[in-house]
N, C-alpha and C positions, 0 to 999 in steps of 0.2 A: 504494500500500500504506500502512496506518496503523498507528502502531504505539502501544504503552503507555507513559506515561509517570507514574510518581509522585511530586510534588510537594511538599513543605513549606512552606507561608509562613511569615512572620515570626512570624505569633502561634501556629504547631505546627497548625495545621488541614491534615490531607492531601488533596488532591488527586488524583485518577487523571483523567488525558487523556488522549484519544485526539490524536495526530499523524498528517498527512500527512509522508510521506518522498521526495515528488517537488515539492515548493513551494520549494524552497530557503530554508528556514527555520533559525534556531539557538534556540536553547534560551530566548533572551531574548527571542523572541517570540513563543515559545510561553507565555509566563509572560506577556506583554502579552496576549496573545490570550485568555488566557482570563482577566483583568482578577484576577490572583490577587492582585497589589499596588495601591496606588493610582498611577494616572497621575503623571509625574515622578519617581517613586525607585524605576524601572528602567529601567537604559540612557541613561543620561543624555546619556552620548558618541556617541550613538547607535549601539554595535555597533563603536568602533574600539578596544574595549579600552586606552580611556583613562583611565575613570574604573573604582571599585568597585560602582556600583551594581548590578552586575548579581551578585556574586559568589555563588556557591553551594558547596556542600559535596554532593562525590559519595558517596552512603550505600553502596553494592552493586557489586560488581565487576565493572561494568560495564566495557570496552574503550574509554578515550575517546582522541581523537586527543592530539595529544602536542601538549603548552606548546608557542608559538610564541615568540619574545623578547618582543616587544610586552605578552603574557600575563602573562606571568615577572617582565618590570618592573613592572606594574602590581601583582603580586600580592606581591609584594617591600614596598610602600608600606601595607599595609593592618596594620589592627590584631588584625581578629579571622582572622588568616590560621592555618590548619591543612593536614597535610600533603595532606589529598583537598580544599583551596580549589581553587576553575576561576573564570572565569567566562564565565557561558552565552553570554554575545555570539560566544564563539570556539569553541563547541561545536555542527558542522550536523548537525541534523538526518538521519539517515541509517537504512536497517534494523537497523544494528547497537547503537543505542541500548533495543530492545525490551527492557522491564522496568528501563528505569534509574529508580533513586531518586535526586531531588536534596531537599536543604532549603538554601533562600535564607538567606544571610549578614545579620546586622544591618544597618538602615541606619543608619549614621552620618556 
């Protein structure tokens, strides 16, 4: 099943994708996958929610799964932190994401 996903990059151009829900994917490679950023300032940590680059700002009230600690510290350390910051490394992929809005965090 695939579902909807809408997008912001850094410079406000939106995107809508289409996601697979059975790939075991998160949200930061869906943003690699469709090369919305340029290669190296997304995921840097590669997906162990060590670093910021992946962070996003959840737009729509969407249901996402709940901070992990790991997430929490990380997101604790960042500058442009707001109360919907996540970051998409720690957000899978699943049906229940259909219609989510995210816009990508500064990189700094």
């Amino acid at each position: 099943m695939d579902i909807t996903i809408k997008i912001t990059d850094r410079k406000g151009k939106k995107h809508e994708v289409k996601v697979p829900t059975d790939m075991a994917l998160n949200l930061m490679h869906v943003v690699r996958a469709y090369e919305l950023e340029p290669v190296g300032t997304i995921g840097i940590c590669g997906g162990m929610a060590m670093c910021h680059t992946c962070q996003c700002y959840a737009i729509n009230d969407i249901n996402l799964p709940e901070k992990r600690e790991a997430e929490e510290a990380t997101l604790s350390r960042l500058m442009h932190l707001k109360p919907n910051s996540r970051l998409s490394c720690q957000i899978p992929i699943t049906k229940e994401l259909q219609g989510l809005e995210i816009e990508l965090a500064p990189f700094l």
